[in-house]
TIZA-17015 format. One record per residue (C-alpha): x, y, z; residue number from 1; residue in one letter. Coordinates in steps of 0.25 Angstrom, whole numbers, plus 2048, in hexadecimal, padded with zeros to 3 digits. Example, Ala and Ser with C-alpha at 12.3 -4.5 7.8 and 13.67 -1.06 7.14 Angstrom:
residues 2
> px py pz num residu
> 831 7EE 81F 1 A $
> 837 7FC 81D 2 S $
//
This chain:
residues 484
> px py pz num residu
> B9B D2A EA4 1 X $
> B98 D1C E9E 2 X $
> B93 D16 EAB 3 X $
> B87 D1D EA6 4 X $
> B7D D11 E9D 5 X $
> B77 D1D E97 6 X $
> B85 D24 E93 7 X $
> B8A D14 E8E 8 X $
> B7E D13 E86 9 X $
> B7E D21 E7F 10 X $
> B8C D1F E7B 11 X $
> B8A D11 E75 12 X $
> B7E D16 E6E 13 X $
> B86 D22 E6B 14 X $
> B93 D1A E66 15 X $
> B8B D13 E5E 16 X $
> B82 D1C E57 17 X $
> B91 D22 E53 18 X $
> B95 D16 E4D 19 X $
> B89 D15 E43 20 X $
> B89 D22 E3F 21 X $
> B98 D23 E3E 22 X $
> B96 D16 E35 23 X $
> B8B D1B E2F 24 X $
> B92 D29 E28 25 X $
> B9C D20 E26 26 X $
> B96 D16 E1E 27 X $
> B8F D22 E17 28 X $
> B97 D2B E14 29 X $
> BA1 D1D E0E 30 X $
> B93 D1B E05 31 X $
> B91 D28 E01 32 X $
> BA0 D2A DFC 33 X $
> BA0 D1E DF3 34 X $
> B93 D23 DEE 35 X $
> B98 D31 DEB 36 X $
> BA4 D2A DE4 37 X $
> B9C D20 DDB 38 X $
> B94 D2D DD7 39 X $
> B9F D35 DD4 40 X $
> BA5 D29 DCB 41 X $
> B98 D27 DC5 42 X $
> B97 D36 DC1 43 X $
> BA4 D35 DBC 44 X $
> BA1 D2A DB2 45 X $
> B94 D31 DAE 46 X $
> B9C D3E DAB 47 X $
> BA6 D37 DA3 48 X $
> B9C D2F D9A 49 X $
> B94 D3C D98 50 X $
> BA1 D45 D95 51 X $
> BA8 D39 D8C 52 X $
> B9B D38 D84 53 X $
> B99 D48 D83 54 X $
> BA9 D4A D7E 55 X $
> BA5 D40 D75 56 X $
> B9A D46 D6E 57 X $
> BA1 D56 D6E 58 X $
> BAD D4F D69 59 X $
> BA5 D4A D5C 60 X $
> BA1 D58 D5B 61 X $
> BAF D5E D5A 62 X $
> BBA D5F D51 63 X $
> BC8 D63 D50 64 X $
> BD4 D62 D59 65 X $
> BCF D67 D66 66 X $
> BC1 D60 D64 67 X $
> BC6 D56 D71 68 X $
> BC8 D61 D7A 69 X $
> BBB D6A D75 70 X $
> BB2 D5D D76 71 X $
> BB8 D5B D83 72 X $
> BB5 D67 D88 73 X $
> BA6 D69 D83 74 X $
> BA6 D5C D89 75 X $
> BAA D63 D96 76 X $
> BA1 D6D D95 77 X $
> B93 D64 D95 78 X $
> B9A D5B D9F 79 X $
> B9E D66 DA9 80 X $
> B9A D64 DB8 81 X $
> BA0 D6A DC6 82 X $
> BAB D62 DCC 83 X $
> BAD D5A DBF 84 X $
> BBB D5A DB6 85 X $
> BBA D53 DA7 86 X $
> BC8 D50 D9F 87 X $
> BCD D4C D92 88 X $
> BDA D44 D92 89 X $
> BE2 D3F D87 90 X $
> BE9 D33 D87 91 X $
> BF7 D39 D8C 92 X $
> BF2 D3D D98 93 X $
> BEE D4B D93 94 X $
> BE1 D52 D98 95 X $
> BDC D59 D8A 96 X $
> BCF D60 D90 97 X $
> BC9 D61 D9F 98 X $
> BBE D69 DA4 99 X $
> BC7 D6F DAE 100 X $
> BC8 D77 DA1 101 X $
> BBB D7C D9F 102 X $
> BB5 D89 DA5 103 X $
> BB4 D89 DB4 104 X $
> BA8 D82 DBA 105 X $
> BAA D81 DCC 106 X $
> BB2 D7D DD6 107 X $
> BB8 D71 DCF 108 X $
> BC2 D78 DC4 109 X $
> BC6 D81 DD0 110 X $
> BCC D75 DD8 111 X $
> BD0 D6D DCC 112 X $
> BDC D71 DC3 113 X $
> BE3 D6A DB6 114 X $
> BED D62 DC0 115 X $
> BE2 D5A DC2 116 X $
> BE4 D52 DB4 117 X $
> BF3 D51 DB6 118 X $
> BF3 D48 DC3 119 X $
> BF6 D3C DC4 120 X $
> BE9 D35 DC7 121 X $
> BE2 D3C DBD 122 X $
> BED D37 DB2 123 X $
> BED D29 DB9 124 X $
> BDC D2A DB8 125 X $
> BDD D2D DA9 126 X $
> BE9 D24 DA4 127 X $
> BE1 D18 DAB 128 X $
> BD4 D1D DA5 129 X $
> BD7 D16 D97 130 X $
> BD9 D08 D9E 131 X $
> BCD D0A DA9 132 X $
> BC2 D12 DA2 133 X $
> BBA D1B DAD 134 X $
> BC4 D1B DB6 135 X $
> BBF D24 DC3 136 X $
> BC8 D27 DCE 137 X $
> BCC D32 DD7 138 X $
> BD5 D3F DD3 139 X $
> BDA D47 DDD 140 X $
> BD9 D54 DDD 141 X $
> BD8 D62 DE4 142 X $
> BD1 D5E DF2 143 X $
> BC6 D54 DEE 144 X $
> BCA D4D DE1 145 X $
> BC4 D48 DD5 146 X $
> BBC D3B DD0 147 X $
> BC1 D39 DC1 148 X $
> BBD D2F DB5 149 X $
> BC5 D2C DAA 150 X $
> BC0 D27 D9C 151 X $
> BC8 D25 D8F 152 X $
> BC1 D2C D84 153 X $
> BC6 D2C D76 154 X $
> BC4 D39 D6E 155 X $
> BC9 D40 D63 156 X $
> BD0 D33 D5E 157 X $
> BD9 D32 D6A 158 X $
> BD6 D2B D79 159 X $
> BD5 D36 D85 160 X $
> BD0 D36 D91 161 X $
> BC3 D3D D98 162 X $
> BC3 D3E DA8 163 X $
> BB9 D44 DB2 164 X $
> BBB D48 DBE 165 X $
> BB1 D4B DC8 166 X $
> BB7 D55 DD6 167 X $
> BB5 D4C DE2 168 X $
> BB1 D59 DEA 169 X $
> BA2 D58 DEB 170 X $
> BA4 D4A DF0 171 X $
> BAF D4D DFA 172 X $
> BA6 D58 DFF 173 X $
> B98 D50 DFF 174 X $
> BA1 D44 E07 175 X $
> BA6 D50 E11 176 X $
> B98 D54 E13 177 X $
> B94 D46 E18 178 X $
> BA0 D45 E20 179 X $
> B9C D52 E27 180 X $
> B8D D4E E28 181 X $
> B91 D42 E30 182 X $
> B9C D48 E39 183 X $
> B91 D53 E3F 184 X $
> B85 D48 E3D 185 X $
> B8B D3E E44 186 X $
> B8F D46 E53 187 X $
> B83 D4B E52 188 X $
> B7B D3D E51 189 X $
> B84 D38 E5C 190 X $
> B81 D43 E66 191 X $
> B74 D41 E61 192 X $
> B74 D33 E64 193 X $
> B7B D34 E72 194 X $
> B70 D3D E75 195 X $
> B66 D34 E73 196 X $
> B6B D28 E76 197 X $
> B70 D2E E84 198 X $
> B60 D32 E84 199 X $
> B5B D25 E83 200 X $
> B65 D1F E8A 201 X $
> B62 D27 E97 202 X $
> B52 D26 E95 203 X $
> B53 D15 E92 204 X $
> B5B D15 E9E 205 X $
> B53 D1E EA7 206 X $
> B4A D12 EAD 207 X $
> B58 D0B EB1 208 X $
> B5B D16 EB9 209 X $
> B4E D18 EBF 210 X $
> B4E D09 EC5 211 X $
> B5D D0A EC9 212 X $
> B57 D17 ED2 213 X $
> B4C D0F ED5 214 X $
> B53 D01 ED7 215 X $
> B5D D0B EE1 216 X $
> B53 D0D EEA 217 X $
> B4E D00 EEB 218 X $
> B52 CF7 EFA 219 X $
> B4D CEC F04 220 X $
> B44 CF7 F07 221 X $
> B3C CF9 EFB 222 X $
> B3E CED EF2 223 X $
> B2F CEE EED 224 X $
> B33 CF8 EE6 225 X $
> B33 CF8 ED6 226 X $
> B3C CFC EC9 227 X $
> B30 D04 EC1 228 X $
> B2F CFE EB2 229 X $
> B2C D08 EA8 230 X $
> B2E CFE E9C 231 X $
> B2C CF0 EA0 232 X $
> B2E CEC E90 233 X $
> B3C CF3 E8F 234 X $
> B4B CEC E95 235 X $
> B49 CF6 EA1 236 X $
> B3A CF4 EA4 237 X $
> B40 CE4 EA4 238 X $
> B4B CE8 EAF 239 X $
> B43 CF0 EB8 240 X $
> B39 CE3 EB7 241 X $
> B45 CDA EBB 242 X $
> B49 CE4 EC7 243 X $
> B3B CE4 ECB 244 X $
> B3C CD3 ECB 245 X $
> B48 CD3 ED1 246 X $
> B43 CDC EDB 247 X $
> B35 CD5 EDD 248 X $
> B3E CC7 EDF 249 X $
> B46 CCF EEB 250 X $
> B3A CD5 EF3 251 X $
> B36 CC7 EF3 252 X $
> B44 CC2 EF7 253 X $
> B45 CCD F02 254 X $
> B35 CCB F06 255 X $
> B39 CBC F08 256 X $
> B46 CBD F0E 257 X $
> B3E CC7 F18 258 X $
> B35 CBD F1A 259 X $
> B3D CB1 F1D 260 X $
> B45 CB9 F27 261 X $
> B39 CBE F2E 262 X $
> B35 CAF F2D 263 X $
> B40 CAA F32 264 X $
> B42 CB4 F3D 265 X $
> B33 CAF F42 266 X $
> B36 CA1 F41 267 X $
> B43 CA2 F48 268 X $
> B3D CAA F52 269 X $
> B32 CA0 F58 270 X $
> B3C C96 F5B 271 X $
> B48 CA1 F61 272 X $
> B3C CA5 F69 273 X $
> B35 C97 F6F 274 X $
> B43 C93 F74 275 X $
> B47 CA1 F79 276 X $
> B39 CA3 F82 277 X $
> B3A C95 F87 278 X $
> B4A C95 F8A 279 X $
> B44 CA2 F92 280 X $
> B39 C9A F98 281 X $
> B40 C8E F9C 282 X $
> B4D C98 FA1 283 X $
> B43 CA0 FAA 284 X $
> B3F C94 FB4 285 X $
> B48 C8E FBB 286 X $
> B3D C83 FC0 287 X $
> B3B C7D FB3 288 X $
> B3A C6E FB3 289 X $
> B42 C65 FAB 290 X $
> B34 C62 FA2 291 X $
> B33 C72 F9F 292 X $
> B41 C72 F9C 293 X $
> B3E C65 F93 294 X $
> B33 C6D F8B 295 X $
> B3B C78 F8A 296 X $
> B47 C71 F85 297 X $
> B3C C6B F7C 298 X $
> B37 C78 F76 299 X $
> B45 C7E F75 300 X $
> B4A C71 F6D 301 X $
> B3E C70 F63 302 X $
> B3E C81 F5F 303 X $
> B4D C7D F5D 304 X $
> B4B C73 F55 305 X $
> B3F C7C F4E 306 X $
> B4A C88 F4D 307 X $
> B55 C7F F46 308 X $
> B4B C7B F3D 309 X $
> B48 C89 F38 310 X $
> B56 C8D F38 311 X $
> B5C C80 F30 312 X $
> B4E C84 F25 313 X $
> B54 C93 F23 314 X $
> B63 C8D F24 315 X $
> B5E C83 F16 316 X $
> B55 C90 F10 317 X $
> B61 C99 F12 318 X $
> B6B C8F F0C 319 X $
> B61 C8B F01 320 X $
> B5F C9B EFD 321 X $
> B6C C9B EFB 322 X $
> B6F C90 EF2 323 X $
> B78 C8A EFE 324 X $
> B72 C7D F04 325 X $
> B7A C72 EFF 326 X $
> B73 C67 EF7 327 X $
> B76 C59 EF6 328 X $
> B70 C52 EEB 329 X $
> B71 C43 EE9 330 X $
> B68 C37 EE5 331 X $
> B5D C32 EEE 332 X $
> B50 C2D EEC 333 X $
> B44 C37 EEF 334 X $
> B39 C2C EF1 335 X $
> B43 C26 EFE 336 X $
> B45 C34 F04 337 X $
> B35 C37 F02 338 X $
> B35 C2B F0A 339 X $
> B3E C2D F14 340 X $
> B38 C3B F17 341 X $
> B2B C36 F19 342 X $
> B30 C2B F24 343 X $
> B35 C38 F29 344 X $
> B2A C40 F2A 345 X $
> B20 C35 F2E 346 X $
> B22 C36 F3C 347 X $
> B1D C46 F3A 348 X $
> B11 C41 F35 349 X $
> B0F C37 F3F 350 X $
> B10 C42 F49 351 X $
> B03 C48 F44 352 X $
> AFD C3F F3F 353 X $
> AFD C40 F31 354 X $
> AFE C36 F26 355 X $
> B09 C36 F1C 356 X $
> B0A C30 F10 357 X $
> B12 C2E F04 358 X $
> B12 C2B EF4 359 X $
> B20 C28 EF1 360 X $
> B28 C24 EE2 361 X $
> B35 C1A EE3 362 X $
> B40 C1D EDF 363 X $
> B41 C2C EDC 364 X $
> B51 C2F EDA 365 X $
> B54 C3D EDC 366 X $
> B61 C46 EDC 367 X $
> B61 C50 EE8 368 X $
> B63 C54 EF6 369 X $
> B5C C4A EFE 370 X $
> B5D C50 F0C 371 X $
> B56 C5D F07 372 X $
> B4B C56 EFF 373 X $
> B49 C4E F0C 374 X $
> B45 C5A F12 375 X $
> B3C C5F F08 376 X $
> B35 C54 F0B 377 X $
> B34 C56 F18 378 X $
> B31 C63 F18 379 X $
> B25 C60 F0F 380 X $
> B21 C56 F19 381 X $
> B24 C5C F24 382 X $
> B1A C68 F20 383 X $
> B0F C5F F1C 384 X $
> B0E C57 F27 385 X $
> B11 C63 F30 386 X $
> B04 C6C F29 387 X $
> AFC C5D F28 388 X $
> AEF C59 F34 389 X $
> AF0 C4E F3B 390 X $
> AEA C44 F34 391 X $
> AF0 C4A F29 392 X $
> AF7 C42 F1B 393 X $
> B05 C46 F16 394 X $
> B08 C43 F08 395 X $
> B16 C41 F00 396 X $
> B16 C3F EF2 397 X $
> B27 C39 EEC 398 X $
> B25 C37 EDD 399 X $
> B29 C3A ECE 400 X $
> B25 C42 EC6 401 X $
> B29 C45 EB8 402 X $
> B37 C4B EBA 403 X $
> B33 C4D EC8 404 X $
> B31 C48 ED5 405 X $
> B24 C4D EDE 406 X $
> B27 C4C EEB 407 X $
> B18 C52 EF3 408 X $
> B15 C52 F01 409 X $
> B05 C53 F03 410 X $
> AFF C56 F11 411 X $
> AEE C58 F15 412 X $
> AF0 C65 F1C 413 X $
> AE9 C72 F1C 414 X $
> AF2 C78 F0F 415 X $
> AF6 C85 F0C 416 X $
> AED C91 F07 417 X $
> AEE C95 EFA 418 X $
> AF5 CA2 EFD 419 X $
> B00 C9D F06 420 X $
> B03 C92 EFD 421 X $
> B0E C9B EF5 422 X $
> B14 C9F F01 423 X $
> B15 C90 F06 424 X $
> B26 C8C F02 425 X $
> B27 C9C F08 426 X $
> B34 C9C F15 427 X $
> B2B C9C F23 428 X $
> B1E C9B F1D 429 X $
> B14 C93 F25 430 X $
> B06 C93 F20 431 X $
> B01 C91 F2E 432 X $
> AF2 C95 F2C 433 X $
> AF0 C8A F24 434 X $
> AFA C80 F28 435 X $
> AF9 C81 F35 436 X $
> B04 C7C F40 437 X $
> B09 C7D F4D 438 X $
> B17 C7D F52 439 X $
> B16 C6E F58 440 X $
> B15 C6A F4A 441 X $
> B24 C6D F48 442 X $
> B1F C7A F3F 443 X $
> B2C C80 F39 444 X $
> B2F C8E F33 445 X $
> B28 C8D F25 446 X $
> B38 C8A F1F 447 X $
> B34 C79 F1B 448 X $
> B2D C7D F0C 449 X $
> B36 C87 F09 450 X $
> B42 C7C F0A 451 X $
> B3A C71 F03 452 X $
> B38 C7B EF9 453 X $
> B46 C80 EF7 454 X $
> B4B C71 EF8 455 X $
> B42 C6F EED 456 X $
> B48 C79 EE3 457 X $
> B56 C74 EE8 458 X $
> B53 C67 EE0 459 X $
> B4C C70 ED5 460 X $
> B3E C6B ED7 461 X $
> B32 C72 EE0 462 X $
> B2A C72 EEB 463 X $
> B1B C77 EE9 464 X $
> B0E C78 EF2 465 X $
> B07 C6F EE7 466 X $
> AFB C6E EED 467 X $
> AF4 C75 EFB 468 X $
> AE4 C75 F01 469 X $
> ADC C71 F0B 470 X $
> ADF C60 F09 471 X $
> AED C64 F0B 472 X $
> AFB C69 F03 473 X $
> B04 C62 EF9 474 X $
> B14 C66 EF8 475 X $
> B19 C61 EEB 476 X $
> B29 C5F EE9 477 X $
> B2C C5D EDA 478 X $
> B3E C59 ED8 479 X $
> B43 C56 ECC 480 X $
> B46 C47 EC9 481 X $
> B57 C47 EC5 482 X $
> B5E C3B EC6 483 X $
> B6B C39 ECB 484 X $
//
């Protein structure tokens, strides 16, 4: 049951809208007590300051033996209220007069008799009323008890006592009334409460259950498919827009993991095919001579070459994708490997007549893996001079910059439209329409940019088409310059 998030959340909400309102009666039903209480004592002071200052004024008033007791008792009479007890006591303990002895007046002379005034609490309340004027404590009695004040009164030439006492039923019965109140209000406010917060839990939820159906249904098949975003303010409108992203960066994995094997499958192809048709065609004649099997041999060994080429590019791409190819970083100077590649790749020039030249710092100290950067290099080369016309100038730049070193290989060939110039670092992508080549030139499958590129990166610098036209195109490596 609370594998359910809707379930979890509406007994969390409900637990702990309990919790307040549990503390909530608590605490007031705590304050409403000590209010009750300070009320009562304060009515109790008021009551014995007003009867004290009435017995007073009929005591002048009277004369004789009994003038105490009838005082007292006219006293009583103008000070009579429901739930509310007055007494005389003398200074043995004695109570004179009380208005338990008065005519009836409700409920509280019905519940209360004489035995009230002989208990101990009462005579421990009066005999400490001469040392503690206004003494107020609690006198059991019956079922719910009395409040009583004592004050020492001198009358009739002799010290007595006068003591109130005010029935504790009304206020036992107001605090059972809250106590009531709050044991039916509070089920009712938490059923109340699980209802709605079950409500609103199921409504806020209903989109996360919508793009789980949605998100179910989705494959290979359909992956340009979308969450719908009702709210793209709200945390689930943000989730369904990450889902979205996450699935806009597959489709573009799986469209170019599709592509680079339908690439891959086409490259692989020519060559599997050039050497099958021409094993067939040499295989099929017996009266071959030994120059047609020369030239055949010749044609089998340069698409073999060609075919290991392409399978040790995708070897390096594959290993690169997965963070396995194994780098070997050491100290070199780049200006002598810019060197040393170009002495490498002068004899390509020379072959079709192109021109290559060079603008070289000293001494540029680097920290990486030589091997790989000397084929970057190469590769750069190898394109320019590959896509240059005879007659043609090759360019390579070696210098600092800044925190940086610029490597960039310039060429004079027909550049790279505008619109194919996103798509140049692409796997297998050959912009043949404007850089036009044929297979003598030693074309390769379209892999040499996207390796220059990743080797690059591995060294946490870039490799961008910084400039391409009709004059011709620029490649432009930027490193960091560590040290050692």
């Amino acid at each position: 049951m609370l594998d359910s998030v809707r379930v979890r959340l509406t007994f969390w909400y409900t637990a702990v809208v309990g919790i307040v309102l549990v503390l909530l009666a608590v605490l007031t039903y705590f304050l409403y007590a000590r209010s009750i209480s300070r009320r009562t004592d304060v009515n109790l002071v008021e009551l014995a300051e007003a009867f004290t200052t009435t017995f007073k004024a009929e005591l002048a008033d009277e004369s004789g033996p009994n003038s105490v007791k009838n005082a007292a008792r006219q006293a009583m009479l103008e000070h009579r209220f429901r739930e509310t007890i007055f007494a005389i006591v003398d200074s043995s303990g004695n109570v004179v007069v009380s208005s338990l002895e008065l005519p009836e007046m409700g409920s509280s002379k019905e519940r209360t008799s004489l035995s009230l005034f002989t208990s101990d609490s009462f005579r421990s309340l009066v005999a400490q009323a001469t040392f503690l004027s206004g003494l107020i404590r609690n006198i059991p009695d019956g079922i719910d008890g009395f409040r009583a004040i004592a004050r020492p009164l001198t009358a009739g030439g002799s010290s007595s006592t006068v003591a109130v006492l005010q029935s504790l039923r009304t206020q036992t019965e107001l605090l059972e009334d809250i106590r009531n109140t709050f044991l039916w209000i509070i089920p009712i406010a938490l059923l109340l409460a699980a209802g709605g917060g079950y409500f609103l839990a199921r409504k806020s939820l209903a989109p996360v259950a919508a793009m789980a159906s949605q998100a179910r249904g989705m494959g290979a098949a359909n992956l340009h498919d979308r969450l719908a975003v009702s709210n793209q303010r709200d945390e689930l409108g943000q989730l369904a827009l990450s889902f979205n992203q996450l699935l806009d960066r597959l489709e573009d994995s799986f469209e170019r993991q599709r592509r680079f094997i339908a690439d891959a499958s086409h490259e692989l192809r020519t060559p599997v095919a050039i050497l099958r048709g021409e094993t067939e065609v040499t295989l099929s004649r017996s009266d071959r001579s030994l120059e047609e099997y020369r030239e055949t041999l010749g044609i089998l060994r340069d698409e073999s070459q060609r075919l290991t080429h392409i399978i040790e590019d995708l070897f390096t791409l594959t290993r690169a994708d997965a963070g396995q190819y194994p780098l070997t970083f050491r100290d070199f100077y780049l200006d002598e490997l810019a060197s040393d590649v170009l002495r490498h790749a002068r004899s390509l020039a020379i072959a079709k007549c192109i021109s290559l030249t060079s603008s070289i710092e000293p001494e540029l100290l680097f920290h990486g893996d030589e091997a790989l950067l000397r084929r970057l290099f190469l590769n750069l080369l190898d394109n320019a001079i590959k896509y240059t016309h005879k007659d043609g100038t090759v360019n390579m730049e070696c210098r600092k910059q800044g925190a940086q070193y610029v490597v960039s290989v310039t060429d004079t060939g027909p550049g790279v439209p505008g619109d194919l110039q996103q798509r140049i670092f692409e796997r297998f992508f050959r912009a043949d329409k404007a850089r036009s080549r044929s297979e003598s030139d030693g074309g390769g499958a379209g892999l040499g940019l996207s390796i220059a590129r990743w080797i690059a990166e591995a060294h946490h610098g870039q490799l961008l088409l910084t400039r391409s036209d009709a004059s011709g195109s620029t490649f432009t490596a930027t490193l960091p310059a560590r040290q050692a």
